[in-house]
N, C-alpha and C positions, 0 to 999 in steps of 0.2 A: 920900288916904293910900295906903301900898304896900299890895298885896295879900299879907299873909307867906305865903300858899297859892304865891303863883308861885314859892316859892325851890324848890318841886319840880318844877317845869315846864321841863326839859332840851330844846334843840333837838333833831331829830331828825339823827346823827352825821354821815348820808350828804350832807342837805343843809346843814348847817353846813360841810363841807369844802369843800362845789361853790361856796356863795355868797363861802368866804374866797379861794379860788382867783381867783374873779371880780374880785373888785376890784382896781381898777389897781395898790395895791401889791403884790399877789398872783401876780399876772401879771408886773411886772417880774424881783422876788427868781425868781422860777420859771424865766425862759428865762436872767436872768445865771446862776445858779446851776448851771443843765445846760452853759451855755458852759464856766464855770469847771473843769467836770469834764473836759470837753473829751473827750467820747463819740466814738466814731468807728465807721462801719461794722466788720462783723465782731465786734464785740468782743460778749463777755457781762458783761451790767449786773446788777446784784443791787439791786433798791428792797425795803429793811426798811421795814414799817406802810406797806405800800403803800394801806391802803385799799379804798376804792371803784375804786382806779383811775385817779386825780386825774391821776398824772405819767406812767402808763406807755404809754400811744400818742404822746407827744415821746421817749421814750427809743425807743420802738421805732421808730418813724422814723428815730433818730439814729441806731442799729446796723444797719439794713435788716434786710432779710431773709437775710443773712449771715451776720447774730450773733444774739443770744440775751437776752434779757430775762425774768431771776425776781422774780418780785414775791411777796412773804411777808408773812402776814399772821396773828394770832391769832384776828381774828373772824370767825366763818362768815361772817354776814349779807354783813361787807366785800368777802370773796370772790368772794361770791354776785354781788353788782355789780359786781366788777372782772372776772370769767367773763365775762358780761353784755355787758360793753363793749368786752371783748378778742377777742373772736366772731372779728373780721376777720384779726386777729394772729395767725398760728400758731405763733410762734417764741417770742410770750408764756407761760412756764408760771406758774402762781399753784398755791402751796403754803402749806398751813395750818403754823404754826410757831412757836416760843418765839424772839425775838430774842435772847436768853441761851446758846440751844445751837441753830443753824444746821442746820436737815438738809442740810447740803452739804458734799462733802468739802472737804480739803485743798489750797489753792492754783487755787482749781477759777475765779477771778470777773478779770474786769478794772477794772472798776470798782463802786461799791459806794458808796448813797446812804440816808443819813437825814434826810428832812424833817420835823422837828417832831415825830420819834420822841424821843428821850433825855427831853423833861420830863417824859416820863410814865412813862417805864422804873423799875425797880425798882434796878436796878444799870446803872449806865454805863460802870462800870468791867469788869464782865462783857463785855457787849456789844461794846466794842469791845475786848477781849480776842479773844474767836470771829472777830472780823472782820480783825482783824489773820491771825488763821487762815485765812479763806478766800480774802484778796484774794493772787492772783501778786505775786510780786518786778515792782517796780515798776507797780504795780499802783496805784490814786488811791481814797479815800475822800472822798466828800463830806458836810459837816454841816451842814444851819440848822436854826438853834433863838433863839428870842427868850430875851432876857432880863427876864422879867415884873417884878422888881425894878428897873426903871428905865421901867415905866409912868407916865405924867403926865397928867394930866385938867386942864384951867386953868378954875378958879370962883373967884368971891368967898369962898365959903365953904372955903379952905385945909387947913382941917385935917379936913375930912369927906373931900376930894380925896383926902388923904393916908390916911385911916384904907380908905376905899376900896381905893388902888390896891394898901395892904397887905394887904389881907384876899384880892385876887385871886392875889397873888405868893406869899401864905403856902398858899395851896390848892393849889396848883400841886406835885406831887413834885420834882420840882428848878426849881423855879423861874428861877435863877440860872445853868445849867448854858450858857444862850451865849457869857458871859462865860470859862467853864472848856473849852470847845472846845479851841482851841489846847494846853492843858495836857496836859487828858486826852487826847489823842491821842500827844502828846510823851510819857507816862507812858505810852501802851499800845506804844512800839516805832516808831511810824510818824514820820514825816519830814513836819512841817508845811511846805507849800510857799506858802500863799496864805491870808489870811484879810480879811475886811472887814467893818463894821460900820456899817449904815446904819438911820436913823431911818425909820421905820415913821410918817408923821401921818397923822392922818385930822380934815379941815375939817367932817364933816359928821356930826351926831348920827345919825342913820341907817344907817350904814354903821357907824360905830361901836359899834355898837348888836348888829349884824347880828357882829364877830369879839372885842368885849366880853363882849356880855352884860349892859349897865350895869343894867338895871331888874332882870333875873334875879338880878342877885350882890348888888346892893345891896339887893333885898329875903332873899337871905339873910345878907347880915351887921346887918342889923336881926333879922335871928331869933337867928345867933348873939351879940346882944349888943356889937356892934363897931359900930355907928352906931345915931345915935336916926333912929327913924321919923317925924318928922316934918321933922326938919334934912333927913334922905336925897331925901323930898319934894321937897320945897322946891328943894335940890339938881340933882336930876333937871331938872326941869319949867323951870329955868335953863337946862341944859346943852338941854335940847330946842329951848328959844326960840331956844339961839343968840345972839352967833358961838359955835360949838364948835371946841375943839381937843383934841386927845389923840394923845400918841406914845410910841412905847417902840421901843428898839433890837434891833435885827433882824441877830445874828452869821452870818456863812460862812464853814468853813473847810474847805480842801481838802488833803489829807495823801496822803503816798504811804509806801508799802513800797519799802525798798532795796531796790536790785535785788544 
């Protein structure tokens, strides 16, 4: 049976980010996406929930030692690690900061990246309000964010799949918000120039496991009453045996400021 004790048992943040990075979907969406931005020496990049540091030695690369890279983040610890790792970077600054009110002035950035920042922001319409503020006239925004309402796990058991993939999309604070990229940007002022939308599979309970969460979340929606504990079982111990499949849609979009 599930253990309901593990629904309190959280990965640890730093290494959840490094292991989602790793995997080959991770690694693709990560170099299309900096392409898409279309980084260029000299320039200064702005990465909001930068993290640990995940993206910001490719962006510093991309702008040499010419331009400038700020990485902002709200949580010490993340800091602490992206300090850490940025040692060799000097042109790197990482600054503690609310993604709602930007400590940076006015017109100050050239480009400006959120990775998998909005599902968890308070206000997105904020957010990219401030950003619109800081990026130059013609100036590029970049966004990916999943859309956890278009998760799919394939079992014989259908409708546990289904109560499942609901209970991860309904946790989720915006859940939904890769699908409204495009929009929301179009609503905050900026000029969508590029967007695409590619499926996120993963053939392998393992790996799945590792940017899911399957056994962790399913034994908390057996706690909160959204799956029986024994079907969840049952469930699982299938998807382990294998063949596994599981995908959800994975949005990019890249917006600019008139110039």
């Amino acid at each position: 049976m599930i253990q309901l004790a593990d629904a309190d048992r959280t990965p640890d943040p730093i290494q959840y980010l490094a292991a989602a990075a790793a995997t080959s979907a991770g690694v693709e969406y990560k170099r299309q996406f900096l392409d898409a931005l279309d980084v260029q020496p000299g320039q200064v990049v702005l990465d909001i929930g930068c993290g640990p540091g995940t993206d910001l030695a490719s962006v510093a690369v991309a702008v040499t030692d010419q331009g400038s890279v700020v990485g902002i983040d709200n949580d010490p610890d993340m800091l602490v690690e992206a300090r850490r790792r940025m040692a060799d970077f000097s042109w790197v600054e990482l600054l503690a900061g609310d993604a709602h009110a930007l400590p940076l002035g006015d017109a100050c950035v050239d480009r400006a990246r959120l990775d998998r920042v909005l599902q968890h922001i308070e206000d997105p319409r904020r957010v990219l309000a401030d950003l619109r503020r800081v990026i130059r006239p013609g100036g590029m925004l970049g966004m990916a964010e999943p859309d956890w309402y278009t998760l799919a796990i394939d079992d014989t058991d259908v409708a546990t799949s289904r109560a499942f993939t609901q209970f991860v999309a309904d946790k989720v604070r915006n859940g939904a918000v890769g699908r409204q990229l495009a929009r929301r940007a179009t609503e905050a002022g900026f000029v969508v120039c590029g967007m695409s939308a590619a499926a996120m599979v993963f053939r392998d309970f393992v790996t799945a496991e590792q940017i899911l969460g399957l056994r962790r979340n399913a034994a908390r929606a057996v706690s909160a009453g959204e799956l029986d504990g024994e079907r969840a079982q049952r469930w699982l111990e299938r998807l382990d045996r294998g063949p596994f499949l599981s995908t959800f849609t994975f949005f990019t979009v890249i917006a600019q400021v008139a110039s």
